[in-house]
C-alpha positions in Angstrom: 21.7 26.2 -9.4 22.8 24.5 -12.2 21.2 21.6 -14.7 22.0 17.9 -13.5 20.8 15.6 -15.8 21.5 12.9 -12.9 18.9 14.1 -10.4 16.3 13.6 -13.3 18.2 9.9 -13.8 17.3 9.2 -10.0 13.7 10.2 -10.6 13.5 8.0 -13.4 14.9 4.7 -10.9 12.5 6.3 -8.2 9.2 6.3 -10.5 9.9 2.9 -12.1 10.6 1.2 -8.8 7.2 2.6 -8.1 5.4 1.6 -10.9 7.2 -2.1 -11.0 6.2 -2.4 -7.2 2.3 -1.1 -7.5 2.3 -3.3 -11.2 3.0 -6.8 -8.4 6.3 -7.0 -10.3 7.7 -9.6 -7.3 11.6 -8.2 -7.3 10.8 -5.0 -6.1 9.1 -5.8 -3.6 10.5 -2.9 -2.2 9.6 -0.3 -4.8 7.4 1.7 -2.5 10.7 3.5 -1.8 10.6 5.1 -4.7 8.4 7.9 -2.6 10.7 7.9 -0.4 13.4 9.2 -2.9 11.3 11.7 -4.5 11.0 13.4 -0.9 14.5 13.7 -0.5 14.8 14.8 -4.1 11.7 17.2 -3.7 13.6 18.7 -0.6 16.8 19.3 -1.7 15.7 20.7 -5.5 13.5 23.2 -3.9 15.9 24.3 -1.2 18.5 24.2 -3.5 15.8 27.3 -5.3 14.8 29.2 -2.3 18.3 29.4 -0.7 19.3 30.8 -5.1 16.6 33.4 -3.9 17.2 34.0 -0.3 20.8 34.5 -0.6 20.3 37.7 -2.8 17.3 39.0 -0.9 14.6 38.3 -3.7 12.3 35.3 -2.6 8.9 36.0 -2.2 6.2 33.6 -1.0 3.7 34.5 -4.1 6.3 33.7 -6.2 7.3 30.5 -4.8 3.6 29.3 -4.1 3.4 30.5 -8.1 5.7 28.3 -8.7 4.7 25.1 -7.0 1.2 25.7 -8.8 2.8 25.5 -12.4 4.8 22.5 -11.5 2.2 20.6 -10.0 -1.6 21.5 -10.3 -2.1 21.2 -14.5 -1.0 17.7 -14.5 -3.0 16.5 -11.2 -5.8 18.0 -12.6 -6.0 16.6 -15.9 -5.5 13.3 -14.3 -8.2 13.6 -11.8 -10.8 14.8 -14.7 -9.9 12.1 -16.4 -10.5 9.7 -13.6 -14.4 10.5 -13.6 -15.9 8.7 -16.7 -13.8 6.0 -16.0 -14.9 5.5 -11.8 -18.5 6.4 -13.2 -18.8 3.7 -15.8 -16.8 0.7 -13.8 -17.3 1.5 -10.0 -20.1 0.7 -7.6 -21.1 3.4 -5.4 -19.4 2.8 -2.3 -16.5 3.0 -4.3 -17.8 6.4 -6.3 -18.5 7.3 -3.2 -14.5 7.0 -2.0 -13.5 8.0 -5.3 -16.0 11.3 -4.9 -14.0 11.5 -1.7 -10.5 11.2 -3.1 -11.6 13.7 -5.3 -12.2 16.8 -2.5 -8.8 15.8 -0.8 -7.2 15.9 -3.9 -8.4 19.7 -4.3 -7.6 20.2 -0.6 -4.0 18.1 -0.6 -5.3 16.5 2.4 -5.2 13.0 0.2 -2.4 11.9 3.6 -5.6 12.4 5.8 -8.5 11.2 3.7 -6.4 7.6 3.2 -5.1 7.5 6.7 -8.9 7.3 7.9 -10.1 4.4 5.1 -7.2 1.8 5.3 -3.8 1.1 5.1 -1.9 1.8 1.7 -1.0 -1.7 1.8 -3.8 -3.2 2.1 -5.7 -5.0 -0.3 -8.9 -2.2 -0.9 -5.8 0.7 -1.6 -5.4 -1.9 -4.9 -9.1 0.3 -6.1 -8.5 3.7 -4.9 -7.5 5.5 -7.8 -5.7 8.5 -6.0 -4.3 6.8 -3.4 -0.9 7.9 -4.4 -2.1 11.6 -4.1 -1.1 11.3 -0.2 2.4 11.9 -1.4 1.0 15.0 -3.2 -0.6 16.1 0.1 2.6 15.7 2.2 4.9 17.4 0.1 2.1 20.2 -0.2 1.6 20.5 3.6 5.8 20.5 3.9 5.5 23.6 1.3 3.0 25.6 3.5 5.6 25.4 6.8 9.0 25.2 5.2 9.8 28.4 3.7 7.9 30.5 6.2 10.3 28.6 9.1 13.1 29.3 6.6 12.2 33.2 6.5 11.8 33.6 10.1 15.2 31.8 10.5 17.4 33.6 8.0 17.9 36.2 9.9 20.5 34.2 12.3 22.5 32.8 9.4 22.8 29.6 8.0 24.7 27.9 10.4 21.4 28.4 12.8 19.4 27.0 10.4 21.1 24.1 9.7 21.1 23.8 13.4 17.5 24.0 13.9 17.1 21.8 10.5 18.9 19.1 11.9 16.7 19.3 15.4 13.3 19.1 13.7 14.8 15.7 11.2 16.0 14.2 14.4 12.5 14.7 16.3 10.7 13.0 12.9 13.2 10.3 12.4 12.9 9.2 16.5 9.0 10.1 15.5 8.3 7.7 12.8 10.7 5.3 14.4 7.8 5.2 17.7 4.9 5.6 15.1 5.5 2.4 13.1 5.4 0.5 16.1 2.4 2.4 17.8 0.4 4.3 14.9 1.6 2.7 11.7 -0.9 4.1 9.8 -0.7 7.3 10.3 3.1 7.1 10.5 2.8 6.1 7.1 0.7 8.9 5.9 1.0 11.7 8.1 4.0 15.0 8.0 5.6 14.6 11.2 7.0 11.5 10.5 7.9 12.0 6.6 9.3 15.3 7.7 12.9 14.1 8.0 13.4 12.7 4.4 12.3 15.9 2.9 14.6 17.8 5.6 16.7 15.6 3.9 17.5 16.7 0.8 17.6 20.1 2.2 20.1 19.7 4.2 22.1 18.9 0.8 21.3 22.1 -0.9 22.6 23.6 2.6 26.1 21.6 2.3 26.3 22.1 -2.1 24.9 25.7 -1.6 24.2 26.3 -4.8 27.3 24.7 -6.2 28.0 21.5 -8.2 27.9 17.8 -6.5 31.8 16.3 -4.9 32.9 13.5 -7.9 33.8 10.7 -5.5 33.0 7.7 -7.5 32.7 5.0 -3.9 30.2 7.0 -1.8 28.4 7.9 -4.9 28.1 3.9 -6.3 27.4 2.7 -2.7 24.3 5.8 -2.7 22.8 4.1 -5.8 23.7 0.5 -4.1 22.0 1.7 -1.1 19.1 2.8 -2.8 18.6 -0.8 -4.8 19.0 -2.5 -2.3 15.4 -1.2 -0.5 13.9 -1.5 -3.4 15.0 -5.2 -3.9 15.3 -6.3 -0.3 12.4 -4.5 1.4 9.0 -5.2 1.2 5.5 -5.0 2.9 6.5 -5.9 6.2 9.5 -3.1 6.5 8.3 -0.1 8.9 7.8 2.9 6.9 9.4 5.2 7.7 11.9 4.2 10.1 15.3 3.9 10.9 15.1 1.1 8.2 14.2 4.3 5.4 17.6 5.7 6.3 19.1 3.1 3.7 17.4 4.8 0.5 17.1 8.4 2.3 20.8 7.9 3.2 21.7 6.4 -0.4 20.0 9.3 -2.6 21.8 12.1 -0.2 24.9 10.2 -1.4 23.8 10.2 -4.7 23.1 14.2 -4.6 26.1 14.9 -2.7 29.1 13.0 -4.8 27.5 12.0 -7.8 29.6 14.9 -9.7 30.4 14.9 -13.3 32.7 11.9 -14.2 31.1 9.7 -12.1 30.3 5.9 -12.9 27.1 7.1 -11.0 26.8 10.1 -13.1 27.6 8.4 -16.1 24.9 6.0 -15.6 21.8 8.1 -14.4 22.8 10.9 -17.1 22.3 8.5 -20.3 20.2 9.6 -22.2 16.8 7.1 -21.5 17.1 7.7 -18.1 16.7 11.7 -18.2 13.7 11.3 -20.7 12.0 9.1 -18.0 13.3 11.5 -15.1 11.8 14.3 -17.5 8.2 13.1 -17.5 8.4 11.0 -14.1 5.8 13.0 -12.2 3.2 12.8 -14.9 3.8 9.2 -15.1 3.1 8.7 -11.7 0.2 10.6 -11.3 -1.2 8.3 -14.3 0.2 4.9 -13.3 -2.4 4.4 -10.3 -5.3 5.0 -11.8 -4.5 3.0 -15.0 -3.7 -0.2 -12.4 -6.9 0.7 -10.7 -9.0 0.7 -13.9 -7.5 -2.6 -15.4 -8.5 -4.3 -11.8 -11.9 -2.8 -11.7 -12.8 -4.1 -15.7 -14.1 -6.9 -16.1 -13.1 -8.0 -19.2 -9.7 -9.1 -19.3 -7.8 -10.2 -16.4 -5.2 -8.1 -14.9 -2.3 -10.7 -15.7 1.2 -9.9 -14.6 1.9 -9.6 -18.4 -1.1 -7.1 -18.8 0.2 -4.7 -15.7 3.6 -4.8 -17.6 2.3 -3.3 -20.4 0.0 -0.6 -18.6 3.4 0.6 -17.3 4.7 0.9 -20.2 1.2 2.6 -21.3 1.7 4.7 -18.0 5.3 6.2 -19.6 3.2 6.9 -22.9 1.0 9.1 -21.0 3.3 10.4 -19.0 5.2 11.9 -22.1 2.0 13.0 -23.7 1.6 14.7 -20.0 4.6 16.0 -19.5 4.8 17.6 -23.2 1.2 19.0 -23.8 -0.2 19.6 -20.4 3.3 20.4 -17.9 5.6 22.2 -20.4 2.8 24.7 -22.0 2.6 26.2 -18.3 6.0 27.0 -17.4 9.3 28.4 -19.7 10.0 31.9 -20.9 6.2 31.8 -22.8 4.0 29.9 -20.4 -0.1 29.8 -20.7 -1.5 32.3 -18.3 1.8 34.5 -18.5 0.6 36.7 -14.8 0.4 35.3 -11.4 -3.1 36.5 -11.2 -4.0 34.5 -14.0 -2.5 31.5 -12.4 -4.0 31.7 -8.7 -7.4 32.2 -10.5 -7.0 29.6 -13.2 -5.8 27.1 -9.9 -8.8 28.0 -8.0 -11.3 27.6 -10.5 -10.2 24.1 -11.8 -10.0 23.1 -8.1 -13.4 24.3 -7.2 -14.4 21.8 -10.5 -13.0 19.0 -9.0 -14.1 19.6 -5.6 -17.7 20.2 -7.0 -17.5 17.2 -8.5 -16.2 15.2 -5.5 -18.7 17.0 -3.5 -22.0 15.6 -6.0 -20.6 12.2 -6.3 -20.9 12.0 -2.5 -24.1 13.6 -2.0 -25.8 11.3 -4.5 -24.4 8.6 -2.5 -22.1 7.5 -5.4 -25.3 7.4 -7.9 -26.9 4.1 -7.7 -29.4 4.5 -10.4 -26.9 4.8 -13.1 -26.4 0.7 -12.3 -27.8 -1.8 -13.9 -31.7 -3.5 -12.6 -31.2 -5.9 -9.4 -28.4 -3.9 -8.2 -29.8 -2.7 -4.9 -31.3 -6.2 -4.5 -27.7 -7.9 -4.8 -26.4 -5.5 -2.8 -28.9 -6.1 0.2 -27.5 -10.0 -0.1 -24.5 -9.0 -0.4 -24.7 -7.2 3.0 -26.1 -9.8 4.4 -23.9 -12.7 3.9 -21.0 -10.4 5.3 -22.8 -9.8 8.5 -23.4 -13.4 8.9 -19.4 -13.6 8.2 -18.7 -11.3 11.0 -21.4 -13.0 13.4 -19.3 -16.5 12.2 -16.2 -14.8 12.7 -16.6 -13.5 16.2 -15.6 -9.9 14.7 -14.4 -8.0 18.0 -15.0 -11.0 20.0 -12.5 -13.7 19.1 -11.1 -11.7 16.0 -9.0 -8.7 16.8 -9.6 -6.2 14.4 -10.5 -2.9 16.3 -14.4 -3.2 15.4 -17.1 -4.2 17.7 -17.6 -4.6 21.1 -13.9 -4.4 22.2 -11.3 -2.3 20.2 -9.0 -1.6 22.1 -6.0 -4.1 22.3 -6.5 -4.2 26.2 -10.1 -4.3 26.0 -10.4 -7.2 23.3 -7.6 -9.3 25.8 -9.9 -8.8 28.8 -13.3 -10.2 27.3 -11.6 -12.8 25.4 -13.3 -15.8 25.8 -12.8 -18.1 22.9 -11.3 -21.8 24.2 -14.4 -23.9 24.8 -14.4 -25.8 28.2 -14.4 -29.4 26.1 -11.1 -28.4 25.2 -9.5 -28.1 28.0 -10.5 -31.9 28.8 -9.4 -33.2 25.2 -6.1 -34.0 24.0 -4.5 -32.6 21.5 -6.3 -29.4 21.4 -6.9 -27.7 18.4 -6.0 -23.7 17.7 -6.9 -21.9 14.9 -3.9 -19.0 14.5 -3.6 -16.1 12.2 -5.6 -13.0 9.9 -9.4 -12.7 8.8 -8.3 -15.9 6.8 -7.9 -18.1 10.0 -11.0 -16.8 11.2 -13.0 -18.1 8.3 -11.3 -21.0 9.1 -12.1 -20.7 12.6 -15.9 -20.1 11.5 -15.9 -23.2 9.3 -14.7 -25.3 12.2 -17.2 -23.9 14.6 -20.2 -24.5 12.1 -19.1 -28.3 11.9 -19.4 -28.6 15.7 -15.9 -28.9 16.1 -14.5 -27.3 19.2 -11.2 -25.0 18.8 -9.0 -22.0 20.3 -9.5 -19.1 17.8 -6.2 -16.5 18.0 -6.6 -14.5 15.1 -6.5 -10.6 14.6 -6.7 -9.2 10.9 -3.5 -8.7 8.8 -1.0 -10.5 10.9 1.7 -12.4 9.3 2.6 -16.3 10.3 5.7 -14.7 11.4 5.1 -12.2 14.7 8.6 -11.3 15.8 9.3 -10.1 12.5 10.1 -6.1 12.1 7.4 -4.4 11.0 4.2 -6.7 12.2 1.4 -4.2 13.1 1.0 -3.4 16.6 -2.9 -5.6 16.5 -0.9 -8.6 16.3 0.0 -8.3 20.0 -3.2 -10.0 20.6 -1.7 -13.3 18.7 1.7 -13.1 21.2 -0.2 -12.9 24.0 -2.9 -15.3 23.7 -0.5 -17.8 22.4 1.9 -16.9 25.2 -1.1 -18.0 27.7 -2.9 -21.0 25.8 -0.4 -22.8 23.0 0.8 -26.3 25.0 3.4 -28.6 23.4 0.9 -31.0 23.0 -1.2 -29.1 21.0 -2.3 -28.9 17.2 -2.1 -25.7 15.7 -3.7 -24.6 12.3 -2.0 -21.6 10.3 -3.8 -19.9 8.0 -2.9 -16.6 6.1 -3.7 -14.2 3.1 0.3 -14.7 2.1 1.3 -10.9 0.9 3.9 -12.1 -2.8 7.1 -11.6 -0.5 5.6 -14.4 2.1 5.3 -17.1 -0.5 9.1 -17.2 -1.1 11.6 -20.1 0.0 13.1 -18.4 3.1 10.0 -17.1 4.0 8.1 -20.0 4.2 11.0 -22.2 5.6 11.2 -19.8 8.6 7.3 -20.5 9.0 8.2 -24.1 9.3 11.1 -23.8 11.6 9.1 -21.3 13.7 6.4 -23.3 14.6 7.1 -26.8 14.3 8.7 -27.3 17.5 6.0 -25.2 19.1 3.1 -28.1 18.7 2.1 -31.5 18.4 1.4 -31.1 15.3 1.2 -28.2 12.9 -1.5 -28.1 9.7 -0.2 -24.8 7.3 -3.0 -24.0 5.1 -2.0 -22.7 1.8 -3.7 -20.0 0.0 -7.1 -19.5 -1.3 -7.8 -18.3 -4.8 -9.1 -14.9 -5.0 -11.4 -13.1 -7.2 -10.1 -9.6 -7.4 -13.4 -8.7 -9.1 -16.1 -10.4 -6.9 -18.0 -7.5 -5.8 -17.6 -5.4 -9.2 -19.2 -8.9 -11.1 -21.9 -9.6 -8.7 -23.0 -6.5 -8.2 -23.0 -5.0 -12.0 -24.1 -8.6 -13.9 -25.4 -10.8 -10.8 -24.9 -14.2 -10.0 -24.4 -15.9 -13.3 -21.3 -13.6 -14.1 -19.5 -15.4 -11.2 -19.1 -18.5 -12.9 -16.8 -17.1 -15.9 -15.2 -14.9 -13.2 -11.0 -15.8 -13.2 -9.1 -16.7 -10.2 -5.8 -14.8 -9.2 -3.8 -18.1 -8.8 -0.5 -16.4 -8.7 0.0 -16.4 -5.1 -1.4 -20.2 -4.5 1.1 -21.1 -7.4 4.3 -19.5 -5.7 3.4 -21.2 -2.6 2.9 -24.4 -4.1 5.8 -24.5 -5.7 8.0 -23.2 -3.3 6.6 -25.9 -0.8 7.3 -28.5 -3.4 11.3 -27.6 -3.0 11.5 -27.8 1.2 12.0 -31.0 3.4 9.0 -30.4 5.6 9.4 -32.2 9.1 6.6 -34.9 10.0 5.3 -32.8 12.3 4.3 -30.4 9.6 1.2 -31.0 7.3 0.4 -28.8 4.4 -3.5 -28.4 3.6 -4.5 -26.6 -0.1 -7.2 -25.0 1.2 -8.9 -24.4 -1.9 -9.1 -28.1 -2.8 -11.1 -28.1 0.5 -14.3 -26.2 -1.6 -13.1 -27.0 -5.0 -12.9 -31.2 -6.2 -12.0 -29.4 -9.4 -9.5 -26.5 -8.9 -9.7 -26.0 -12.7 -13.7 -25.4 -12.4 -13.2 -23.2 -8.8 -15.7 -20.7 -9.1 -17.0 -17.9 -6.0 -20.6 -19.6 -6.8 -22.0 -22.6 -6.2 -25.0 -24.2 -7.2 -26.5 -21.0 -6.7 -24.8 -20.0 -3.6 -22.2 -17.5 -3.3 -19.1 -18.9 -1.9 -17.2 -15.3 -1.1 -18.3 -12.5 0.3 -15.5 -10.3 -1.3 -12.6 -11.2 -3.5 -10.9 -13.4 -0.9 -12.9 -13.9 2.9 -15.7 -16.8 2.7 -19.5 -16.8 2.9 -20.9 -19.0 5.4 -22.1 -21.6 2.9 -18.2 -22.0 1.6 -17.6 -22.4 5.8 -19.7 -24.9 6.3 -18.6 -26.9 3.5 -14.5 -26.2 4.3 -15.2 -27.4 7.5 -16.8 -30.7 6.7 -13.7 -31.4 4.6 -11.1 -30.0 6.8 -13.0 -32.3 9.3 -12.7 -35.3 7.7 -8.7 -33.7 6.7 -8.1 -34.2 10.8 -9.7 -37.2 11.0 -7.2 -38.7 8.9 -4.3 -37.5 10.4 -5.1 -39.0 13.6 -7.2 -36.1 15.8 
């Protein structure tokens, strides 16, 4: 198999798209993909080996498994060492204790698994898991342990039967993750048997090339690339992943691979010579860009501005050089550290039995709570207890759908529902509070200023339900509004808006969606949020809330982009912070002593109670 220098000019667009994306860079949205990309890049390179080795009768599994453990352990290592000092000197423990976690799934690639049972990766706690990006590790890991052993028990009938049976097993993962999205995102997201097809991917093209160089056809090869930009431009948190919709940049980097042959524009482009150096050291950097990001959110020090995450990319490239040249290239080449095999299956098991020692202590000390400062476990107790009077406000399980409590299952939550008070049946116009955890707190404030209300709300639903992609809790919203919403209505949105829902379209399609749907319709904007909340409080106490920084950037896209749109009258827009801030300048999560959040972005009760008294008097002047 020869050298191309453009496969290493791909990884370089897939590791930056990834970096830009998890650095909140807003054009690409998309640049999750990037993962994506290296599975079909991952699959086709080490086909593309095995079928060198197969085809003249010499591959051996030690050797292969050898192999994957010089490419991949020294660097993931390092990085996860270095991770410690940094989680133990700015994380509380519940998030040692994840971190300690993260650390024995790391040693056991079952990162996929470990992640699929906290949250969602697009959620906002993945923002302080350190690893998280690890599950992609873990998949291509697990692929590794199945793959060549089906390849060796199929070689025997020829290639033309594997491909055949190739093809089969992408086909049952593509129709796979195509059901999972819309049943079991999550583990859709994290899990093998949906991902399976994008690795199959690329090995499918070392089947087609076998061996040889890629087709120079300049159109397929550009509209590969094209393909590929597009995702990471146009997609964004909403897209099902994966799905049919990952068959643009699957499809688009098999292009790439297939006709991207020397003399191509394509070629030309990813072959320059900036574009290899980044391909070069693209694995290190992403193993370090993550935990950089993590880091800079977790400090408290300086805020993690747009401008700041910009440079820790760069910072992230820095390292990854420094990576790639004193920790990858020292273990592989004609003169590699620990020259037998032996020495590298022992070497591997040792360091991983460090790190999983490690991960295994930070857990059993329950993430060490006496190395925090006096008053911790004090703040932490109030802390605990403002969020339970949260959920109690909420109606968590009850009247919020978010599979915890009493009723967690989508049926079950539907058949107990019982959240339109009798008065309102009586009254006209009615008042419904729709949408996430943030229309809950909205729906809590109301209810703690007496004012009767519908609650429809279910946690991380968008404003927009019919869109592709909505998770499959939001049924809950559909429903219940199929049952209760009347024309003559007023209806109350509010949201945590994700950076792709504060644009123009978005938000105009949020207007036109529901204004003809009620009497009248009051969109709340969003709230500032205090990345850093429970990191401040808990470390430094109260009084290091009132220095504490917004993140504004969200609230000032929305404002903005409001700013440009005719709104129809039947429309009202509500800044919901000005409803617990006179001054938005001087917003701070604490009050006169009181904590106004419970975490960087949901409400105490104290901030509900005083929302509601000026939402109140925000309906009573619009005529309810």
């Amino acid at each position: 198999m020869h050298y191309r220098p453009d496969i290493d000019g791909l990884r370089a667009v897939a590791v930056l798209s990834v970096i830009f994306y998890h650095a909140g860079i807003v054009f690409f949205s998309g640049g999750f993909i990037g993962v994506d990309v290296f599975f079909v890049l991952s699959g086709y390179l080490i086909t593309a080996l095995m079928l060198k080795d197969m085809s003249v009768g010499r591959f051996s599994l030690l050797h292969f498994y050898e192999r994957r453990a010089r490419r991949i352990l020294p660097a993931l290592i390092v990085v996860a060492l270095a991770c410690i000092p940094f989680a133990w000197v700015l994380m509380v423990p519940a998030q040692f204790i994840d971190f300690s976690q993260s650390l024995i799934a790391v040693a056991t690639f079952s990162s996929n698994i470990l992640f699929l049972r906290e949250s969602g990766y697009f959620e906002g706690a993945a923002e302080l898991k350190p690893l998280l990006h690890t599950w992609s590790l873990a998949v291509e890991e697990q692929f590794y342990l199945l793959f060549p052993l089906l390849l060796m028990a199929l070689w025997r009938f020829g290639r033309s039967r594997v491909v055949q049976v190739l093809i089969a097993i992408l086909l049952l993962s593509l129709a796979w993750s195509e059901w999972g999205w819309r049943h079991l995102p999550d583990a859709n997201f994290y899990l093998l048997p949906s991902r399976a097809w994008e690795l199959l991917a690329g090995s499918l093209c070392a089947f087609v090339l076998q061996g040889g160089p890629a087709r120079a056809r300049n159109l397929p090869a550009a509209a590969g690339l094209g393909m590929i930009l597009l995702a990471v431009f146009l997609y964004d948190t909403s897209t099902p992943v994966p799905s049919l919709y990952m068959l643009l940049p699957v499809g688009g980097t098999c292009l790439v691979i297939l006709f991207a042959g020397p003399g191509t524009w394509v070629a030309a482009l990813l072959s320059t010579r900036i574009m290899v150096a980044i391909g070069l050291i693209s694995y290190s950097a992403y193993l370090w860009h993550q935990p950089l990001f993590v880091f800079a959110r977790l400090q408290l020090w300086i805020p993690p501005t747009p401008v700041a995450m910009l440079g820790l990319s760069a910072v992230s490239l820095a390292l990854g050089w420094l990576s790639w040249r004193y920790v990858e290239q020292p273990f592989r080449g004609n003169r590699p550290l620990l020259p037998t095999r032996p020495q590298v299956f022992t070497t591997s098991a040792l360091a991983s039995a460090v790190i999983l020692g490690a991960g295994f202590v930070g857990y059993l000390a329950n993430g060490f709570p006496t190395r925090l400062p006096a008053g911790y476990e004090i703040r932490q107790e109030r802390l605990a207890e403002l969020r339970a009077v949260r959920h109690a406000d909420i109606r968590s399980g009850v009247c919020n759908f978010n599979r915890k409590g009493p009723h967690q299952t989508l049926e079950d939550f539907l058949g107990h529902w019982d959240c339109a008070p009798e008065e309102q049946g009586a009254r006209a116009p009615r008042l419904i509070v729709v949408g996430d955890s943030h229309a809950a707190d909205i729906s809590s404030a109301l209810t703690l200023n007496g004012i009767d209300h519908i609650q429809i709300t279910s946690s991380a639903c968008p404003l927009l339900l019919d869109k592709a992609g909505v998770p499959p809790n939001c049924e809950v919203i559909r429903r219940l509004l199929d049952k209760h919403l009347r024309p003559d209505d007023w209806v109350i949105l509010a949201n945590k808006f994700q950076p792709h829902e504060v644009t123009e379209s978005y938000i105009r399609n949020v207007v036109e969606e529901w204004a003809p749907r009620s009497a009248r319709t009051l969109l709340l904007a969003p709230r500032f949020e205090f990345p850093s909340f429970e990191n401040a409080f808990l470390m430094q106490g109260a009084a290091r809330l009132d220095n504490l920084q917004p993140e504004t950037e969200t609230w000032q896209d929305f404002t903005e982009t409001v700013a440009k749109l005719e709104v129809p009258e039947t429309i009202r827009l509500i800044d919901t912070t000005s409803l617990l801030c006179a001054d938005l300048a001087q917003c701070s999560p604490v009050k006169d002593g009181q904590l106004m959040y419970v975490d960087g972005h949901h409400f105490s009760g104290e901030a509900a109670r005083q929302v509601g008294a000026s939402l109140a008097r925000k309906l009573q002047a619009e005529g309810w």
